[in-house]
C-alpha positions in Angstrom: 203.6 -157.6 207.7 202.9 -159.2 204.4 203.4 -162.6 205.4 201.3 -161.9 208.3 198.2 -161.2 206.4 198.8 -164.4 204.2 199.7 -166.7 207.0 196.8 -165.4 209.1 194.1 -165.5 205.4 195.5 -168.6 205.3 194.8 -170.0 208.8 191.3 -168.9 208.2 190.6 -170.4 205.1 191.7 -173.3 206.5 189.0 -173.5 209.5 186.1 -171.8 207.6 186.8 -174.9 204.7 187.5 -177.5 207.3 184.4 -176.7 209.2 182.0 -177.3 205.8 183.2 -180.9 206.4 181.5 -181.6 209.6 178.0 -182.6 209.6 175.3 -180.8 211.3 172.3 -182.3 212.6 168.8 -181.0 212.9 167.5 -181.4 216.1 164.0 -180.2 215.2 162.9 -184.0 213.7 163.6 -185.5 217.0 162.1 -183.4 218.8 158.7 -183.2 217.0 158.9 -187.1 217.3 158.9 -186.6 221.1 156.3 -183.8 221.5 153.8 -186.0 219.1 154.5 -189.2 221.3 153.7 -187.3 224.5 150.9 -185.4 223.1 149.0 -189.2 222.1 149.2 -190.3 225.7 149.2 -186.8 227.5 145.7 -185.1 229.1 143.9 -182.6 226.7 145.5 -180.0 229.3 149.1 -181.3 229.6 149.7 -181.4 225.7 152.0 -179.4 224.4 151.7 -176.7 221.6 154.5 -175.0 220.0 154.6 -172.0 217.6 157.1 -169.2 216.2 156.9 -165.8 218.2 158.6 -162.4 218.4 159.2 -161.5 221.8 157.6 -157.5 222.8 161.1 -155.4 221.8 162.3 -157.4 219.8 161.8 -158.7 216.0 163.8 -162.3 216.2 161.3 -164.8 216.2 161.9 -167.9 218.0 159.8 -171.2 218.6 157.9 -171.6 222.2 156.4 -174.3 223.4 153.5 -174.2 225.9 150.9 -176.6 227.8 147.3 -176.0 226.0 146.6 -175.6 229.5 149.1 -172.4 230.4 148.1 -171.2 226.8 143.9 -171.2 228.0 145.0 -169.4 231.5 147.3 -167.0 229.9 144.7 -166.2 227.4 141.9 -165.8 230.1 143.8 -163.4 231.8 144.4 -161.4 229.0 140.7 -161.1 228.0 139.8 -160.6 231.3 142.5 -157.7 231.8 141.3 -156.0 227.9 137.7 -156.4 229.1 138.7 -154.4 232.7 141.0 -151.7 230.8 137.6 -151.3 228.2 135.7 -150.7 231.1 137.9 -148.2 232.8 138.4 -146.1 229.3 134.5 -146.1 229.0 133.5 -145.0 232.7 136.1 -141.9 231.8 134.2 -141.0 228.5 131.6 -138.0 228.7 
């Protein structure tokens, strides 16, 4: 049983150290390179914006990327739904 722990610490070791080797590339360069030469020749509307957001229900915050346009519609409808709710919980009031 011994020399199954020690073979099997050993085997581990051995792929956690092997894996520090291999080189890991970040993505996020390129693809900021991309978004910036399709936002200089991209309509107002078509450009894309991206920022960090934590989903409703959960607290991991991951980046999303949007059209300004979807981001004006999305946020029209919200306003428009806010103002409607305001107007409900003030025709209930005394």
């Amino acid at each position: 049983m011994r020399y199954l722990f020690v073979i099997l610490f050993g085997l581990g070791a051995m792929v956690y150290l092997g894996g520090c080797g291999l080189e890991w590339k970040d993505h996020r360069a390129e693809e900021e390179a991309s978004l910036r030469r399709y936002n200089a020749t991209a309509k107002p509307q078509d450009r894309i914006v991206c920022s960090i957001e934590a989903q409703t229900g959960t607290l991991i915050r991951k980046r999303v990327c949007r059209r300004v346009g979807d981001v004006n519609l999305i946020r029209g409808i919200t306003q428009n739904k806010l103002i409607e709710l305001g107007m409900r919980g003030s025709e209930k009031r005394p």
